[in-house]
C-alpha positions in Angstrom: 177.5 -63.7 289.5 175.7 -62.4 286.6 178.8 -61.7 284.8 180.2 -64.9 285.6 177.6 -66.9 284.1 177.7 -64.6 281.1 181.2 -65.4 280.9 180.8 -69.4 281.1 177.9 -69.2 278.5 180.7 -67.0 275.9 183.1 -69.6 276.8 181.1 -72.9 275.7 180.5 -70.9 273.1 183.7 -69.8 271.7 184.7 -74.0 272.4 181.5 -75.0 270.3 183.2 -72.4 267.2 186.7 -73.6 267.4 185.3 -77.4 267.9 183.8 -76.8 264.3 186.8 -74.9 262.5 189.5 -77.6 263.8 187.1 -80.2 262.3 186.2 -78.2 259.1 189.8 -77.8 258.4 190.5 -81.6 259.3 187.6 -83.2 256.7 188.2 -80.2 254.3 192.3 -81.3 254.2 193.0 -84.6 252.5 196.5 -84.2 253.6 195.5 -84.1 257.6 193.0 -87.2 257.1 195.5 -89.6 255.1 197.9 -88.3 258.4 195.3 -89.3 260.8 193.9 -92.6 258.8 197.2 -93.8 258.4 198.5 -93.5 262.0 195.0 -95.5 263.0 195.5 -97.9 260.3 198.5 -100.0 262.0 195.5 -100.4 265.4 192.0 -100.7 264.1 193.2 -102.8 261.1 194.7 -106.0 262.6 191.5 -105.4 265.4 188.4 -104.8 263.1 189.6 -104.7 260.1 189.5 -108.8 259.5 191.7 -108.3 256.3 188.9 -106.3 254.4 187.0 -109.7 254.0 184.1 -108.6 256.6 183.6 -105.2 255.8 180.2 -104.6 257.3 181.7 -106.2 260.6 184.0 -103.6 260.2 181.6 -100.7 260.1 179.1 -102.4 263.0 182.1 -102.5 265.6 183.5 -99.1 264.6 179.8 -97.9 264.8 179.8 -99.8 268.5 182.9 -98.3 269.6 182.3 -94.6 268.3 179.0 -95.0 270.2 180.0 -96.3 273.1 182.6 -93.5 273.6 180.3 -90.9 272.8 177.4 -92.0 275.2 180.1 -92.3 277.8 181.7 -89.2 278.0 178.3 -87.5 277.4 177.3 -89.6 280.7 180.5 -88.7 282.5 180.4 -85.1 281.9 176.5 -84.9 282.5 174.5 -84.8 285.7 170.9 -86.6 284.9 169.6 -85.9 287.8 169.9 -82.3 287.6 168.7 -81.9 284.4 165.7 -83.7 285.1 165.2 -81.1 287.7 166.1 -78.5 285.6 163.4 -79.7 282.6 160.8 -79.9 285.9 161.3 -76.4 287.1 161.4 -75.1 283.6 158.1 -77.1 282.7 156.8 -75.6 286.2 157.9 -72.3 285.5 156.0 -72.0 281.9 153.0 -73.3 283.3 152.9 -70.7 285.7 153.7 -68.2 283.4 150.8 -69.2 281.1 148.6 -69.1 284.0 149.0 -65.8 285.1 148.9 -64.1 281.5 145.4 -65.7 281.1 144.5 -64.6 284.8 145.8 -61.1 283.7 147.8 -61.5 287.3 150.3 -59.4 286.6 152.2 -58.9 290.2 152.4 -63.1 289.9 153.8 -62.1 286.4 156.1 -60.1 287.3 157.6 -61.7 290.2 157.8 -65.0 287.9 159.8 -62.9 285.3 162.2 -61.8 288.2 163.1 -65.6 288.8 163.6 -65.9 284.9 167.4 -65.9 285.0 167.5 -68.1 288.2 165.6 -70.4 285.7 167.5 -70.0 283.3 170.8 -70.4 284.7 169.7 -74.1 286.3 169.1 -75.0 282.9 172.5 -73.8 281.1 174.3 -75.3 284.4 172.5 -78.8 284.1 173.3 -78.9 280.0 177.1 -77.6 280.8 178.6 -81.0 280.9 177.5 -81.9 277.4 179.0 -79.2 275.7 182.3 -80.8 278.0 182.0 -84.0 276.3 182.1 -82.6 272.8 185.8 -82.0 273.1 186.5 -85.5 273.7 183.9 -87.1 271.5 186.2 -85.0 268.5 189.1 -86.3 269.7 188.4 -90.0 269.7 185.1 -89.7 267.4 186.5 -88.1 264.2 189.2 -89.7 263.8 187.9 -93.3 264.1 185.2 -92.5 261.4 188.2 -91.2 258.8 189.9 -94.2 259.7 186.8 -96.0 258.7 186.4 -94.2 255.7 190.0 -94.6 254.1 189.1 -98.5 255.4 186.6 -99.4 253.1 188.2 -97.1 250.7 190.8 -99.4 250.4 188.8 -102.6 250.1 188.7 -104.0 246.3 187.7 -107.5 246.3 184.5 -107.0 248.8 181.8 -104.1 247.7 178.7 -106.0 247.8 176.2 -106.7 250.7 172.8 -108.0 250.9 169.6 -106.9 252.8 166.2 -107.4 253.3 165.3 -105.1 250.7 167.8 -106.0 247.7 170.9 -108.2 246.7 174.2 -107.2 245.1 173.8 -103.8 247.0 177.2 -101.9 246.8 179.0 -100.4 249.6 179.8 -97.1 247.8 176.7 -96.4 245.7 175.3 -93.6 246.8 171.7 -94.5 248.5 170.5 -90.6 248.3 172.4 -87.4 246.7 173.8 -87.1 250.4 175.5 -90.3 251.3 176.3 -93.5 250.4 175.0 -96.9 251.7 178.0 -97.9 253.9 177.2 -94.8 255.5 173.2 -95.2 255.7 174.0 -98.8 257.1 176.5 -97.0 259.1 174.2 -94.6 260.4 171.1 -96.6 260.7 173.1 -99.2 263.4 174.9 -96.5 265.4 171.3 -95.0 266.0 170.0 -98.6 267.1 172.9 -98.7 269.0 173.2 -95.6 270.5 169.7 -95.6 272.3 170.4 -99.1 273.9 173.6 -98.1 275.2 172.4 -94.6 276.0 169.5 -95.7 277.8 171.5 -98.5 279.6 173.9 -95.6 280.9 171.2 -93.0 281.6 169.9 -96.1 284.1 173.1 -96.3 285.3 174.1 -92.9 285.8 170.7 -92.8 288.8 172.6 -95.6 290.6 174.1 -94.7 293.9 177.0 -96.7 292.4 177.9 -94.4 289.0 177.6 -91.2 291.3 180.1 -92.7 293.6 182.2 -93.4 290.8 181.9 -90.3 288.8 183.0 -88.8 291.7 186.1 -90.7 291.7 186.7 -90.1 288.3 186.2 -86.5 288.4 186.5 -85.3 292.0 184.7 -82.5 293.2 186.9 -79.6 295.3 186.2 -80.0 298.8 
């Protein structure tokens, strides 16, 4: 069982590595992203595109649908309830640990230390199903954002917004040496964003209704 375990651990692993060279090799190749942009172009344009003459729309529904698809396949592929069991018994575990080194109790010590890897292996099996989900948040998250960015890449007669802070602010100035402000507005909604609908779907997912469903959707072998 032992090995097992080891094995599934290597094998998120060695996803987690390829994961990060197929999308090196896909933002590192301007070739591969005009492929993927353009092919995305003829659906997210005449959807949220508005003609280039609402760009900031533009990059507040992409951010809502890139969102949205991440926090639902990291919901899907993720049990709540068992990692909140697993963060208890890890918490409990620690506690006890600490407890017994400052007691000097070291037959409690070393008994805890045996259950270590049962420990630990409740933990890696609660936080499997997010390493799941990042295979299908590449898929449909990566290439939406290139899309996005060959988008507003295009647009000539709109490069201006306003906020609170400023007017005439361009799109493609760069805010810091790192990115530029499309992106920091881009960035600064999805994370709004993202916690609202994550939350909403974390509430969700402890309904006797989503685990009826996401056994539907993913049956478990009887």
């Amino acid at each position: 069982m032992r090995k097992l375990d080891d094995f599934a651990q290597a094998g998120q692993l060695l996803l987690m590595m390829l994961l990060l060279f197929v999308m090196i090799l896909i933002f590192g190749d301007a070739n591969i992203r005009n492929v993927i942009a353009l092919s995305l172009n003829s659906a997210f344009a005449p959807l949220i595109g508005f003609g280039g003459a609402n760009p900031l729309l533009t990059i507040v529904l992409a951010g809502v649908i890139v969102v949205f698809l991440s926090s639902f396949f990291t919901h899907l592929f993720t049990n709540w309830k068992a990692m909140g069991q697993a963060q208890e018994a890890s918490k409990a575990f620690n506690k006890e640990i600490t407890k017994a080194r400052k007691e000097g109790n070291t037959n409690r010590l070393q008994k805890l230390m045996k259950m270590q890897p049962q420990i630990m292996k409740m933990t890696t099996q609660s936080s499997g199903g997010m390493m799941k989900s990042m295979f299908f948040l590449f898929i449909f998250i990566a290439p939406i954002f290139i899309w996005l960015t060959y988008f507003l890449g295009s647009i000539v007669h709109y490069s201006f917004f306003t906020v609170p802070w400023g007017s005439g602010v361009s799109l493609f100035e760069r805010a810091s040496f790192i990115m530029s402000n499309w992106f920091l507005l881009y960035m600064i909604f999805s994370f709004i964003a993202g916690q609202l609908i994550r939350q909403g779907l974390k509430w969700i997912s402890w309904s006797n209704w989503w685990q009826n469903m996401r056994k539907t959707i993913r049956p478990s072998p009887k």
